[in-house]
Every structure is written in C-alpha cells, then in structure tokens.
mmCIF file as gemmi writes it, N, C-alpha and C atoms, coordinates in Angstrom:
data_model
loop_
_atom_site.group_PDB
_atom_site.id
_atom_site.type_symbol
_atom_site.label_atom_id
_atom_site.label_alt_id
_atom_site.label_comp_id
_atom_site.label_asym_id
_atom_site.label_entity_id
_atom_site.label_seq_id
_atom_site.pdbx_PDB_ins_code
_atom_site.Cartn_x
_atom_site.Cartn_y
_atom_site.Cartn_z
_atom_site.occupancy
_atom_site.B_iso_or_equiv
_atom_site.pdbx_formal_charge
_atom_site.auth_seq_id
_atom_site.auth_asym_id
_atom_site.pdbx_PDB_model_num
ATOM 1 N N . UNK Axp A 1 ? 33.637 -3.071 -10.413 1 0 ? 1 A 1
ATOM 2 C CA . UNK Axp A 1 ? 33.033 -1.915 -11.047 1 0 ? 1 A 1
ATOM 3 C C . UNK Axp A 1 ? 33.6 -0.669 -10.381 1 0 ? 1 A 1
ATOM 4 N N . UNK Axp A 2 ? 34.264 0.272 -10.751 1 0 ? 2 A 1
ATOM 5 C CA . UNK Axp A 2 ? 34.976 1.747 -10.928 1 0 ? 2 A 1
ATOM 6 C C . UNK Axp A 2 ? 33.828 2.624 -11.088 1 0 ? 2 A 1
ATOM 7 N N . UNK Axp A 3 ? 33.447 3.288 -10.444 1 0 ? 3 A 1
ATOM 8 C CA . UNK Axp A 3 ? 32.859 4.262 -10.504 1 0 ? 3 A 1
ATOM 9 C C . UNK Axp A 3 ? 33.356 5.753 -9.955 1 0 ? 3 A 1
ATOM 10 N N . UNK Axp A 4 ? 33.092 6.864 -10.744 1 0 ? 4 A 1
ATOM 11 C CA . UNK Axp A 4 ? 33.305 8.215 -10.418 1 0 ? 4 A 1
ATOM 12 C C . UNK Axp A 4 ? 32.799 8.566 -9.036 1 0 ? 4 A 1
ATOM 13 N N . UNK Axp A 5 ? 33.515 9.953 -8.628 1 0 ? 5 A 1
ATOM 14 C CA . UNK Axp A 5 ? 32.94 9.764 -7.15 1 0 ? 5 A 1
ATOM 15 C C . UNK Axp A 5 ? 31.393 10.843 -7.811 1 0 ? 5 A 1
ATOM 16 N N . UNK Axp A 6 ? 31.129 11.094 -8.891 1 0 ? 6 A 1
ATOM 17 C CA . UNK Axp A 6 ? 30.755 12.189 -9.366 1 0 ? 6 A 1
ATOM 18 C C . UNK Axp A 6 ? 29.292 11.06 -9.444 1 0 ? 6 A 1
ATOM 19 N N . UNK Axp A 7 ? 29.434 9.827 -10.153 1 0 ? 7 A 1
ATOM 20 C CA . UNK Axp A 7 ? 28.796 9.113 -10.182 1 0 ? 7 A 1
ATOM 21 C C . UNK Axp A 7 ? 28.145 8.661 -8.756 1 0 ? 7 A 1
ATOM 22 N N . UNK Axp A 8 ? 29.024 8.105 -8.242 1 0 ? 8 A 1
ATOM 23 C CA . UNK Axp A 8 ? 28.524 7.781 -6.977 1 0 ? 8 A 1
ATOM 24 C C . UNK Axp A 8 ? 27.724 8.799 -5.972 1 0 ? 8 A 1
ATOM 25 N N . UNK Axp A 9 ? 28.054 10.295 -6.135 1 0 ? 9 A 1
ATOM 26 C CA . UNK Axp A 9 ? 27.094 10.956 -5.758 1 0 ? 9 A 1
ATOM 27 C C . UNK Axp A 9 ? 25.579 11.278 -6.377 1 0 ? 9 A 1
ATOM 28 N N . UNK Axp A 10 ? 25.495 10.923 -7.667 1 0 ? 10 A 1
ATOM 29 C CA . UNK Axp A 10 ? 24.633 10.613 -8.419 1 0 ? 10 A 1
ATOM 30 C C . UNK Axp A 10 ? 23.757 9.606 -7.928 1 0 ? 10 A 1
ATOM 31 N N . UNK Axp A 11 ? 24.413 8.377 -7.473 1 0 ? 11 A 1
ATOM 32 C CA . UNK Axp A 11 ? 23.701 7.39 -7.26 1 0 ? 11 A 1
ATOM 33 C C . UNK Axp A 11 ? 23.254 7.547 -5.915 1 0 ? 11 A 1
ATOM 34 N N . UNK Axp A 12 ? 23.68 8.015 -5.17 1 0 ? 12 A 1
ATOM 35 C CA . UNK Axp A 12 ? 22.853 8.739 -3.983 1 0 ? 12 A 1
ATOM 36 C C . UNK Axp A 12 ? 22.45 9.53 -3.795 1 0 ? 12 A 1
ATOM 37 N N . UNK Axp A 13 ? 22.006 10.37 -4.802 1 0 ? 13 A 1
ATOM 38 C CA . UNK Axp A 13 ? 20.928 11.659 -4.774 1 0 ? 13 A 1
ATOM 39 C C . UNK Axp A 13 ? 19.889 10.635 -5.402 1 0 ? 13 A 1
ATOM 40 N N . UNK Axp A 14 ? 19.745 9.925 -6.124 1 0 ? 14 A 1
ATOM 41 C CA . UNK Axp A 14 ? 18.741 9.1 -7.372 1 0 ? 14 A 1
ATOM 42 C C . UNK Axp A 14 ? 18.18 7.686 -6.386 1 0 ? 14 A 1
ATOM 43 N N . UNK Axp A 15 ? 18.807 7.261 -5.714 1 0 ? 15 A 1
ATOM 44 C CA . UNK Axp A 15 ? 18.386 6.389 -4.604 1 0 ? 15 A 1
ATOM 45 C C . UNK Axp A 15 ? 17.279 6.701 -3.132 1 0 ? 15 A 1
ATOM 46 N N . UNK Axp A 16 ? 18.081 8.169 -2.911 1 0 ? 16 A 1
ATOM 47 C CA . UNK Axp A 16 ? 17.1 8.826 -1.907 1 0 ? 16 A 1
ATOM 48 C C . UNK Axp A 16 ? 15.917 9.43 -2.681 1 0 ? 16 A 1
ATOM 49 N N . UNK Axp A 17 ? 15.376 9.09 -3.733 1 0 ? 17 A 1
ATOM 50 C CA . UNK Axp A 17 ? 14.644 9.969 -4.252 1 0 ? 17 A 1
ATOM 51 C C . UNK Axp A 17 ? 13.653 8.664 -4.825 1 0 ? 17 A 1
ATOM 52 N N . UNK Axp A 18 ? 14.385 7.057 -4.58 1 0 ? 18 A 1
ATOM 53 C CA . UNK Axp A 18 ? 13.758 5.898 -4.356 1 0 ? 18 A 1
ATOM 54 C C . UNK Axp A 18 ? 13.428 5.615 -5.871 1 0 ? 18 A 1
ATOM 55 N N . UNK Axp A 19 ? 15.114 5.82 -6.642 1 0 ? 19 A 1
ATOM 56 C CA . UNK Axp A 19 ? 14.648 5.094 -8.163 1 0 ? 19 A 1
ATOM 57 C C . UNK Axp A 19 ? 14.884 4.098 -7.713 1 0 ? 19 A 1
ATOM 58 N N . UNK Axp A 20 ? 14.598 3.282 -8.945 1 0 ? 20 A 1
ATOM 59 C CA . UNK Axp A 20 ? 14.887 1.895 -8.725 1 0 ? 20 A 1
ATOM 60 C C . UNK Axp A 20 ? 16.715 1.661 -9.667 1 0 ? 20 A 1
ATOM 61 N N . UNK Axp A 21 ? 17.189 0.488 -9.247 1 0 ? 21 A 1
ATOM 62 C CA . UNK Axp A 21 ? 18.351 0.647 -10.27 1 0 ? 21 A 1
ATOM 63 C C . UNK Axp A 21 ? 18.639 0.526 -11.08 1 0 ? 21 A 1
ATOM 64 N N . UNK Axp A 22 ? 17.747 -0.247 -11.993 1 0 ? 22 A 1
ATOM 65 C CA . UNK Axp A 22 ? 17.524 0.081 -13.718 1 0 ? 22 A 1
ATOM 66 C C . UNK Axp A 22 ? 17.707 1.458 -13.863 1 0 ? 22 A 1
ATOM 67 N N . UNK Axp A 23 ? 16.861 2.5 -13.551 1 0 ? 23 A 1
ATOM 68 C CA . UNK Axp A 23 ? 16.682 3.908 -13.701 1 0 ? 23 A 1
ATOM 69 C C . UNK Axp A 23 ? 18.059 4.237 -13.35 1 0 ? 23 A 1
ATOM 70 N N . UNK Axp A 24 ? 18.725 4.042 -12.6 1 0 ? 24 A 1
ATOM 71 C CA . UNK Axp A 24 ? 19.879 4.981 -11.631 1 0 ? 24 A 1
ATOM 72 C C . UNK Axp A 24 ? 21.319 4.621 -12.936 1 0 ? 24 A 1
ATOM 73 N N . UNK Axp A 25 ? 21.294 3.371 -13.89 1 0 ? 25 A 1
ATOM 74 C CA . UNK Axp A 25 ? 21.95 2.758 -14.417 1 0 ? 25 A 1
ATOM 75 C C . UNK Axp A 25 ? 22.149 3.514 -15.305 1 0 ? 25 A 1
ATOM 76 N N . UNK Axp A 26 ? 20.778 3.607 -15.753 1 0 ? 26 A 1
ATOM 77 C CA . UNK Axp A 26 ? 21.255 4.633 -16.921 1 0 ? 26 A 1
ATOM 78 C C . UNK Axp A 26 ? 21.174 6.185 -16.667 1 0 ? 26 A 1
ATOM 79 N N . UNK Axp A 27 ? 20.672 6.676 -15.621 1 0 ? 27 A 1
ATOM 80 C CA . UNK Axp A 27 ? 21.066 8.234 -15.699 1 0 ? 27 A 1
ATOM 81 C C . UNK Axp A 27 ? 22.784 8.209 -15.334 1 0 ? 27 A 1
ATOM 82 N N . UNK Axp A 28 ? 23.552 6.985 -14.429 1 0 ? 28 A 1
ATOM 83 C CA . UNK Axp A 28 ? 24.503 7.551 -14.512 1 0 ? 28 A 1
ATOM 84 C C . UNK Axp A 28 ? 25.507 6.96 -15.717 1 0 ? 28 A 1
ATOM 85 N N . UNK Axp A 29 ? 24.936 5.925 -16.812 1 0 ? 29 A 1
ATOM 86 C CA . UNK Axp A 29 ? 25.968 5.814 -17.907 1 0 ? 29 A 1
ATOM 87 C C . UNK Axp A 29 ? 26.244 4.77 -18.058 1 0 ? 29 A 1
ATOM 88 N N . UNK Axp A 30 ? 25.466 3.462 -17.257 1 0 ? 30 A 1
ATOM 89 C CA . UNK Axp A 30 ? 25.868 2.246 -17.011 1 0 ? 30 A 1
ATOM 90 C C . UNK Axp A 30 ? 25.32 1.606 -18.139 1 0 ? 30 A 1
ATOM 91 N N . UNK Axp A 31 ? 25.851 0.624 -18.774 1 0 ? 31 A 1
ATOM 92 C CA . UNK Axp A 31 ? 25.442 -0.223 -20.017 1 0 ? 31 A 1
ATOM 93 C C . UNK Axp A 31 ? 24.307 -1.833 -19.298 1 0 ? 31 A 1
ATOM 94 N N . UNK Axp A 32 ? 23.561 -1.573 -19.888 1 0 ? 32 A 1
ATOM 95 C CA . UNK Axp A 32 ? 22.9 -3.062 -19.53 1 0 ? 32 A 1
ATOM 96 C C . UNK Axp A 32 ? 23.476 -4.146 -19.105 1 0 ? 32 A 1
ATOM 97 N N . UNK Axp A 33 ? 24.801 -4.262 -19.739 1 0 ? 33 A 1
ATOM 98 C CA . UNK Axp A 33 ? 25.493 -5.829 -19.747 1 0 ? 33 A 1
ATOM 99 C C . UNK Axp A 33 ? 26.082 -5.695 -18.151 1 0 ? 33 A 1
ATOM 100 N N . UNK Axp A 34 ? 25.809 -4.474 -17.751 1 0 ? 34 A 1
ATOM 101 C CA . UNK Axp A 34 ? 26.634 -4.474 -15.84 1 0 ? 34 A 1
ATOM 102 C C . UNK Axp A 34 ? 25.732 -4.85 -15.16 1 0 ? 34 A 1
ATOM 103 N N . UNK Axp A 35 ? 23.94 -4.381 -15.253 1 0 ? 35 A 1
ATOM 104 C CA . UNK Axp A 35 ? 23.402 -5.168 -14.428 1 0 ? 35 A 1
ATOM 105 C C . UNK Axp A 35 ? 23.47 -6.172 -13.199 1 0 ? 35 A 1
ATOM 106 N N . UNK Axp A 36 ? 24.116 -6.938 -13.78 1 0 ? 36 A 1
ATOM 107 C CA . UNK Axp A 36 ? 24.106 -8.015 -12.854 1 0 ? 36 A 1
ATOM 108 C C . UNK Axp A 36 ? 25.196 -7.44 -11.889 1 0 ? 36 A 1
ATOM 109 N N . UNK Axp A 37 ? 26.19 -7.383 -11.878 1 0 ? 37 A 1
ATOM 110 C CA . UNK Axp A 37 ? 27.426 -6.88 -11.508 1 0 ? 37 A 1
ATOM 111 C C . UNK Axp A 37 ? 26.581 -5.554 -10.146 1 0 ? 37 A 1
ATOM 112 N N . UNK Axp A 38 ? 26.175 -4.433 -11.03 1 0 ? 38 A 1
ATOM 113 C CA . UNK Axp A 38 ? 25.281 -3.622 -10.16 1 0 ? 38 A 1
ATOM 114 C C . UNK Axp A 38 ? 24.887 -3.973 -8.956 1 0 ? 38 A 1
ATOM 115 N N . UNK Axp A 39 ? 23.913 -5.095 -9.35 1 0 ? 39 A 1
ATOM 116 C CA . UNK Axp A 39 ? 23.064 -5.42 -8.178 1 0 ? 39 A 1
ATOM 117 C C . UNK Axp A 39 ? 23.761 -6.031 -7.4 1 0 ? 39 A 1
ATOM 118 N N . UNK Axp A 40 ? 24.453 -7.043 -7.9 1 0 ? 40 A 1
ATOM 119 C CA . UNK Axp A 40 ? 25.302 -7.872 -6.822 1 0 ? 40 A 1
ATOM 120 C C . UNK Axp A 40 ? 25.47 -6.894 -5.829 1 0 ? 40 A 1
ATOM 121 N N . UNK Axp A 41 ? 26.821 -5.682 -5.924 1 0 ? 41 A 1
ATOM 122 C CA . UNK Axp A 41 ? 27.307 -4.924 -4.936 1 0 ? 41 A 1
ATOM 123 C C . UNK Axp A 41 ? 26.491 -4.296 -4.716 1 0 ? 41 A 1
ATOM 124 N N . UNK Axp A 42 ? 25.106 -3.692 -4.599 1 0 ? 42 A 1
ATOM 125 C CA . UNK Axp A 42 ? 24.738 -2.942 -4.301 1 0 ? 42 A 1
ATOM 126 C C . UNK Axp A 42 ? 23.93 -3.941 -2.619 1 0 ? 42 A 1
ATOM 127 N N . UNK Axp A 43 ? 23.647 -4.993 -3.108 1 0 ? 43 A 1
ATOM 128 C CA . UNK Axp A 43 ? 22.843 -5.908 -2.516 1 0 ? 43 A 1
ATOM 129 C C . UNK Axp A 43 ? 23.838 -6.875 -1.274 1 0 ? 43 A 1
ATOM 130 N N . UNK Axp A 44 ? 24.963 -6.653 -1.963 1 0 ? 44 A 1
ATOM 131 C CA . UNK Axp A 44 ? 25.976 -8.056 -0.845 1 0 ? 44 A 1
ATOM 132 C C . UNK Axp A 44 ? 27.09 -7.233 -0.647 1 0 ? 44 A 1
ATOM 133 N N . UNK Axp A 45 ? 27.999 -6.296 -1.372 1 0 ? 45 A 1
ATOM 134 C CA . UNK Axp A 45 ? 29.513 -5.82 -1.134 1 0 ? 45 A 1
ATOM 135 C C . UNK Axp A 45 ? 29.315 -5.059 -0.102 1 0 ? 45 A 1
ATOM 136 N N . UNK Axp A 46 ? 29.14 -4.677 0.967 1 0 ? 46 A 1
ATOM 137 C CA . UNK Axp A 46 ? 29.228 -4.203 1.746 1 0 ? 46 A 1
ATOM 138 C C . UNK Axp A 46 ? 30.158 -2.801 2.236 1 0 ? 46 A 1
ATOM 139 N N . UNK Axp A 47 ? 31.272 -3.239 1.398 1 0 ? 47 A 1
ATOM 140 C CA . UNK Axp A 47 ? 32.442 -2.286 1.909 1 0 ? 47 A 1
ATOM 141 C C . UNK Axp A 47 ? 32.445 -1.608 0.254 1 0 ? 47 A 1
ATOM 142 N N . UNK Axp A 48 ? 31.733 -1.731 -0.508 1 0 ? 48 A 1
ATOM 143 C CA . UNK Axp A 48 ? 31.911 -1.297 -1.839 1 0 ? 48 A 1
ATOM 144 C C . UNK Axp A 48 ? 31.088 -0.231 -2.019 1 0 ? 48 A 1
ATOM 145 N N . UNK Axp A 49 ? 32.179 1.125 -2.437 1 0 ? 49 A 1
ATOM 146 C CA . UNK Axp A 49 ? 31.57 2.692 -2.328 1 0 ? 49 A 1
ATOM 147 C C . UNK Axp A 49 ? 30.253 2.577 -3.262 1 0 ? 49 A 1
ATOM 148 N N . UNK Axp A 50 ? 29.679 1.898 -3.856 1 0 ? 50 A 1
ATOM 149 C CA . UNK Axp A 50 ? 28.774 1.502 -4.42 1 0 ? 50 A 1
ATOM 150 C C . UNK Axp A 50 ? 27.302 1.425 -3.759 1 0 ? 50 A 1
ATOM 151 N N . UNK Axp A 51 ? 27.764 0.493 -2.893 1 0 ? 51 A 1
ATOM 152 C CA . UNK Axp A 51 ? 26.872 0.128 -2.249 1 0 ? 51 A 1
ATOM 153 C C . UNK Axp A 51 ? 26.512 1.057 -0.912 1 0 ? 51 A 1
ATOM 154 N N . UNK Axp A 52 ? 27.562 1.416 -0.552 1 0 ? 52 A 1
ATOM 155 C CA . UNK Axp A 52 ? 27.446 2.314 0.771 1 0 ? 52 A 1
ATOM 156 C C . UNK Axp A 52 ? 27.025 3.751 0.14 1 0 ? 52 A 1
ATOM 157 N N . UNK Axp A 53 ? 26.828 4.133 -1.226 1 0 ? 53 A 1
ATOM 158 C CA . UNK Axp A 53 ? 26.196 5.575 -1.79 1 0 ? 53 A 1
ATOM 159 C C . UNK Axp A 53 ? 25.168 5.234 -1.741 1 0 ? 53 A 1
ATOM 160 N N . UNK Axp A 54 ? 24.269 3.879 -2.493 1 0 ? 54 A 1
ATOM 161 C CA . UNK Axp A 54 ? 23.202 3.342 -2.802 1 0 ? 54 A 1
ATOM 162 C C . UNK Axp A 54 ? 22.236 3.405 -1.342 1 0 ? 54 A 1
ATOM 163 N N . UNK Axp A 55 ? 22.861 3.02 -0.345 1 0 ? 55 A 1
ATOM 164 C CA . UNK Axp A 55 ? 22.239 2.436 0.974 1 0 ? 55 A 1
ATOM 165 C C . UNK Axp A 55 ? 21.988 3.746 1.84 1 0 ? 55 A 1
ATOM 166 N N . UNK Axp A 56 ? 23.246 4.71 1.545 1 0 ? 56 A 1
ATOM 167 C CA . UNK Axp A 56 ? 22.959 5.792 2.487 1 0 ? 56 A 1
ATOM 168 C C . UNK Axp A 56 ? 22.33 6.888 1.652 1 0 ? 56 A 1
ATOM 169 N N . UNK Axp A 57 ? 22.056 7.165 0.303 1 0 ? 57 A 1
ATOM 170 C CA . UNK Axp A 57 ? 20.945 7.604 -0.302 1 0 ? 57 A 1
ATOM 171 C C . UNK Axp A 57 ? 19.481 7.163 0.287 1 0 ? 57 A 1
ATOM 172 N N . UNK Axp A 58 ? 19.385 6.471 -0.48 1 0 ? 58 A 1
ATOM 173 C CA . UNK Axp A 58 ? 18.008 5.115 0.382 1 0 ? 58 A 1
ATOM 174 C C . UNK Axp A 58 ? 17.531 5.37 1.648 1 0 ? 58 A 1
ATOM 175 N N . UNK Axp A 59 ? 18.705 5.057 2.821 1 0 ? 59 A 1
ATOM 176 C CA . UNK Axp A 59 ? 18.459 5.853 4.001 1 0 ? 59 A 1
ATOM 177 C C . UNK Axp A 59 ? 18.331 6.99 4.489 1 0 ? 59 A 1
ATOM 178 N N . UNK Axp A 60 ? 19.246 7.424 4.154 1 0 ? 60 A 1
ATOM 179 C CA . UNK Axp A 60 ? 18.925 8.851 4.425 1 0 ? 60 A 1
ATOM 180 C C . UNK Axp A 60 ? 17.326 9.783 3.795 1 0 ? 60 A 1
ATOM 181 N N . UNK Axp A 61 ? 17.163 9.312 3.104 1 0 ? 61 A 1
ATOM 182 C CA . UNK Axp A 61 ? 16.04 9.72 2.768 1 0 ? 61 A 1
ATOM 183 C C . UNK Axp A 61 ? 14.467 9.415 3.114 1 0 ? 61 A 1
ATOM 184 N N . UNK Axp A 62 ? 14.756 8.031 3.856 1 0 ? 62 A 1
ATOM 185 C CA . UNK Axp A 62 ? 13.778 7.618 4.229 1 0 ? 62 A 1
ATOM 186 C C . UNK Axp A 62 ? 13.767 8.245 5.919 1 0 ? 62 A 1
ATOM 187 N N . UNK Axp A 63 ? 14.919 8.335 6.75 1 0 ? 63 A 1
ATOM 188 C CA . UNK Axp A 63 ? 14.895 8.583 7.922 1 0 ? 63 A 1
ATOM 189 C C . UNK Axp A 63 ? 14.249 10.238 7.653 1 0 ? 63 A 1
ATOM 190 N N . UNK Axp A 64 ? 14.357 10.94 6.493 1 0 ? 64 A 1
ATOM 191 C CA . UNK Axp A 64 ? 13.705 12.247 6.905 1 0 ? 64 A 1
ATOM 192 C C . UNK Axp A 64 ? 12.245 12.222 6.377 1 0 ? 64 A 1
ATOM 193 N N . UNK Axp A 65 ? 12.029 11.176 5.753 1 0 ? 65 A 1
ATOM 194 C CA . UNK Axp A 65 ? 10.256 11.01 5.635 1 0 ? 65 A 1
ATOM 195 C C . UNK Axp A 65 ? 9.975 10.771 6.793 1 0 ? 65 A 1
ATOM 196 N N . UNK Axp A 66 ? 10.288 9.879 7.38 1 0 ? 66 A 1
ATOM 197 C CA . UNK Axp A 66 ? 9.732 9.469 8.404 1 0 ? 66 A 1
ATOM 198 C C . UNK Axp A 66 ? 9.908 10.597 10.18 1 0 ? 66 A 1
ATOM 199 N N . UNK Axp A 67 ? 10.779 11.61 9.682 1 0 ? 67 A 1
ATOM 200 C CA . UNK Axp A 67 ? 10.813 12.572 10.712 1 0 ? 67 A 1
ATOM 201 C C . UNK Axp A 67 ? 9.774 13.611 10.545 1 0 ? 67 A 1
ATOM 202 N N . UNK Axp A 68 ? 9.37 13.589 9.086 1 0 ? 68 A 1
ATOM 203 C CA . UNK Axp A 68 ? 8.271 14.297 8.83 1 0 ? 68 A 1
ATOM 204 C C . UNK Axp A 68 ? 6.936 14.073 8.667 1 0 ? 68 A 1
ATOM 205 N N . UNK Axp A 69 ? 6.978 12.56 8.967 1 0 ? 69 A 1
ATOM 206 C CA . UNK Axp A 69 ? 5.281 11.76 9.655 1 0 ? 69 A 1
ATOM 207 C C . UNK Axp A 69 ? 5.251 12.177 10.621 1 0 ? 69 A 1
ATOM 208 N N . UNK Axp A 70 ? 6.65 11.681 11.421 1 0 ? 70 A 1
ATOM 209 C CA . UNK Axp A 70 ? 6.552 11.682 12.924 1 0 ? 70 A 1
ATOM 210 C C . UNK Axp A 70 ? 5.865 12.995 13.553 1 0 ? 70 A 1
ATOM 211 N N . UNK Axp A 71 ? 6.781 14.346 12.884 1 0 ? 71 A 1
ATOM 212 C CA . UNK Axp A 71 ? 6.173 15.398 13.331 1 0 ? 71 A 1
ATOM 213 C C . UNK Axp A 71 ? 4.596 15.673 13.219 1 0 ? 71 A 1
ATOM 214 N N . UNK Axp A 72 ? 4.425 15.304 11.691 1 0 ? 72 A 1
ATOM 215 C CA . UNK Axp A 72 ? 2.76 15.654 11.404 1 0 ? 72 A 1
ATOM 216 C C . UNK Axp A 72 ? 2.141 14.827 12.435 1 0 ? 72 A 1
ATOM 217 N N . UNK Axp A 73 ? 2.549 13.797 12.624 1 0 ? 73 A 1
ATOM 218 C CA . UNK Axp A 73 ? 1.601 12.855 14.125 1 0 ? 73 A 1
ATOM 219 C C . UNK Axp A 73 ? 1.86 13.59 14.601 1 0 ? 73 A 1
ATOM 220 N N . UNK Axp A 74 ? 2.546 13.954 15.397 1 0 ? 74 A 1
ATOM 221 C CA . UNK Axp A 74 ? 2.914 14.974 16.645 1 0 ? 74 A 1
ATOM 222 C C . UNK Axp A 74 ? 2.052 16.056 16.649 1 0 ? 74 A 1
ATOM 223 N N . UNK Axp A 75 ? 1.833 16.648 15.845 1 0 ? 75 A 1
ATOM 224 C CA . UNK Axp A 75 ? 0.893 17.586 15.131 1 0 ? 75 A 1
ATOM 225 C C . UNK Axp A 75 ? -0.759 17.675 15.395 1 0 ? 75 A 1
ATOM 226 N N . UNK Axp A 76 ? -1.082 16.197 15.237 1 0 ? 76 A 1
ATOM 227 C CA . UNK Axp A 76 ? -2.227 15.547 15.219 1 0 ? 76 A 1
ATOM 228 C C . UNK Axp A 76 ? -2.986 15.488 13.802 1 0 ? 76 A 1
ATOM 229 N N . UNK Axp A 77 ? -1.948 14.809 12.679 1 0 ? 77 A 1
ATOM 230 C CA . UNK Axp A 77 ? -2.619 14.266 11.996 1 0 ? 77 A 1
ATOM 231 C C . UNK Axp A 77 ? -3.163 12.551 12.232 1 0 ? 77 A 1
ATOM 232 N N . UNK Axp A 78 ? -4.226 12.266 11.999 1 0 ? 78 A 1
ATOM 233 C CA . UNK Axp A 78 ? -4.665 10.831 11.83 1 0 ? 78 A 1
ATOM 234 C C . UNK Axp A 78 ? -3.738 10.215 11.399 1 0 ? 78 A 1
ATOM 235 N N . UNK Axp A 79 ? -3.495 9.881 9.6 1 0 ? 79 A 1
ATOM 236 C CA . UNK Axp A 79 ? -2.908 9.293 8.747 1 0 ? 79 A 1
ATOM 237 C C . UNK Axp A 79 ? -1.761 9.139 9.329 1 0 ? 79 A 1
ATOM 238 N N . UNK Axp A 80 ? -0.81 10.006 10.062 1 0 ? 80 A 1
ATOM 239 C CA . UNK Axp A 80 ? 0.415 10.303 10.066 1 0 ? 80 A 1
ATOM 240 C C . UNK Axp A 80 ? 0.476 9.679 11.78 1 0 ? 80 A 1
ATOM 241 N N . UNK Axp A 81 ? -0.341 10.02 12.719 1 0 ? 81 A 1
ATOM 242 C CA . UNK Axp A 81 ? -0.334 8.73 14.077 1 0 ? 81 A 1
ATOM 243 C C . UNK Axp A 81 ? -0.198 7.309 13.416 1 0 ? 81 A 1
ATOM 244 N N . UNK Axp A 82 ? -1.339 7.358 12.619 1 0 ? 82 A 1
ATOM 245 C CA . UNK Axp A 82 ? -1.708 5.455 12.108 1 0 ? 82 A 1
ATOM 246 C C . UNK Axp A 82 ? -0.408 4.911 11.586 1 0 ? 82 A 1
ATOM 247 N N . UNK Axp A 83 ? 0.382 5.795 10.718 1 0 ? 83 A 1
ATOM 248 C CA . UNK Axp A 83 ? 1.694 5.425 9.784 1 0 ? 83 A 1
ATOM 249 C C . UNK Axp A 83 ? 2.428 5.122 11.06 1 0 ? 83 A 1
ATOM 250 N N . UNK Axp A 84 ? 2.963 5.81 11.903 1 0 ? 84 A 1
ATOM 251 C CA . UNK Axp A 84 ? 4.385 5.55 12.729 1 0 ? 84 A 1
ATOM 252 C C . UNK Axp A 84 ? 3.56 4.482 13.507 1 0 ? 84 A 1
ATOM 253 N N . UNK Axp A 85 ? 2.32 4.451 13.97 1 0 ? 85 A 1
ATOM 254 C CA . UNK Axp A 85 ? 1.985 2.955 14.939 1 0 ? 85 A 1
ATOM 255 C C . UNK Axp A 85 ? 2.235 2.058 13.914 1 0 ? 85 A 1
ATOM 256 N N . UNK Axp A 86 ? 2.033 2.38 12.297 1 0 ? 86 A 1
ATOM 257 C CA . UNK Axp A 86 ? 2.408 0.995 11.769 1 0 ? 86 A 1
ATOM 258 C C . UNK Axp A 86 ? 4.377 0.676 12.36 1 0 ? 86 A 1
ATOM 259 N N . UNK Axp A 87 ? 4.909 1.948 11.677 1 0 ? 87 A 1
ATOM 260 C CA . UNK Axp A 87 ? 6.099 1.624 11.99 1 0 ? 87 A 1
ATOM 261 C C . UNK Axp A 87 ? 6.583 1.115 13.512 1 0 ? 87 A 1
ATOM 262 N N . UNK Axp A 88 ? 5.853 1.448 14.87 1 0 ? 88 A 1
ATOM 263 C CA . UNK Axp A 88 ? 6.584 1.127 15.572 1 0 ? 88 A 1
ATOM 264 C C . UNK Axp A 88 ? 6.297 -0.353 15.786 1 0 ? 88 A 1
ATOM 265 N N . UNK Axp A 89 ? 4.806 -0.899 15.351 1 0 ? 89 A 1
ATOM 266 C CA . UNK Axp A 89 ? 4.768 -1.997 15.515 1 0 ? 89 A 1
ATOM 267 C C . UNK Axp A 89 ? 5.702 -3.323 14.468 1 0 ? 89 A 1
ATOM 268 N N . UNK Axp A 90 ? 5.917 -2.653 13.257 1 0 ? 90 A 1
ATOM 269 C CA . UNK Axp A 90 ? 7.272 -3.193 12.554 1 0 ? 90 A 1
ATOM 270 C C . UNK Axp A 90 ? 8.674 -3.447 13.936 1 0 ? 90 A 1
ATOM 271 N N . UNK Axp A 91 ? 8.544 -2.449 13.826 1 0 ? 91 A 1
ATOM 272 C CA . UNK Axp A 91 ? 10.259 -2.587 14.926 1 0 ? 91 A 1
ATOM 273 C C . UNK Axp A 91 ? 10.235 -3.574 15.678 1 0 ? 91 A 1
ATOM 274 N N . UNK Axp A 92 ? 9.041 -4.002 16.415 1 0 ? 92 A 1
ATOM 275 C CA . UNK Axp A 92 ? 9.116 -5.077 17.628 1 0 ? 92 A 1
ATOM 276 C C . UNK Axp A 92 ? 9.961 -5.962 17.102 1 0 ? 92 A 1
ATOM 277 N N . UNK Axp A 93 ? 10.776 -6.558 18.076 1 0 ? 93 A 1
ATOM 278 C CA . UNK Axp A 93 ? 11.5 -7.739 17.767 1 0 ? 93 A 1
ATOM 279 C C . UNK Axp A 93 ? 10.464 -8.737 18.418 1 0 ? 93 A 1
C-alpha cells in the first residue's frame, strides 16, 4: 500500500485524535476492499511509513494527555493523582 506523504500526515493527525481505522480509511480515500491490507501494516509492518504515522500519531498524543494528568495531579487534583497511580501501577513489570 502507497500512500501520500499528505496522507500519511493525515493519518497521524486522525490517530492522535484516537479515530479508529475504519474512520481514518475513509477520511483519507481508502476503499473498503484495503481494509485488511490497512490493518495488517498498521498492526505488524513495522518499518512501513504507515504504520510508523499511525503509531506515532497514537503516541504522541497520548504521551501529552498524560503530561496533562500528570500536571493536574501535581496540581492536586484527586481524579488526576488516582489516574497516574493507575498508570504507574500498569508499568510494574
């Protein structure tokens, strides 16, 4: 799958913003029958500009939610302490 880089920035503004990829498919032009194809790389290709727009949308967007719990904890909101103790207790290995 060929994608625009125009696209691919598309798909990482629409990812950090936590569509799902049905949605992202068709705002950027993708026909149903790619689906499968989609997900594959988005999910396993690793080195495929696809996947690395998809992932660092996604991420990136989540690392600045979560800088902006962090602070509101910091802050002394409740909700926003309770959220990052959830998260740090996720992290434990």
């Amino acid at each position: 799958m060929n994608l625009t880089e125009e696209q691919l920035k598309e798909v990482e503004t629409l990812a950090g913003l936590f569509f799902d990829p049905a949605d992202i498919m068709s705002v950027i032009g993708l026909p149903v029958y790619e689906a499968e194809s989609f997900m594959e790389i988005i999910w396993l290709q690793t080195e495929h500009p696809l996947y690395i727009a998809y992932h660092k949308g996604r991420l990136t967007a989540a690392i600045e939610l979560r800088q902006a719990i962090k602070q509101a904890a910091l802050n002394g909101s409740n909700p926003a302490q309770n959220t990052m103790i959830e998260y740090f207790n996720k992290s434990q290995i």
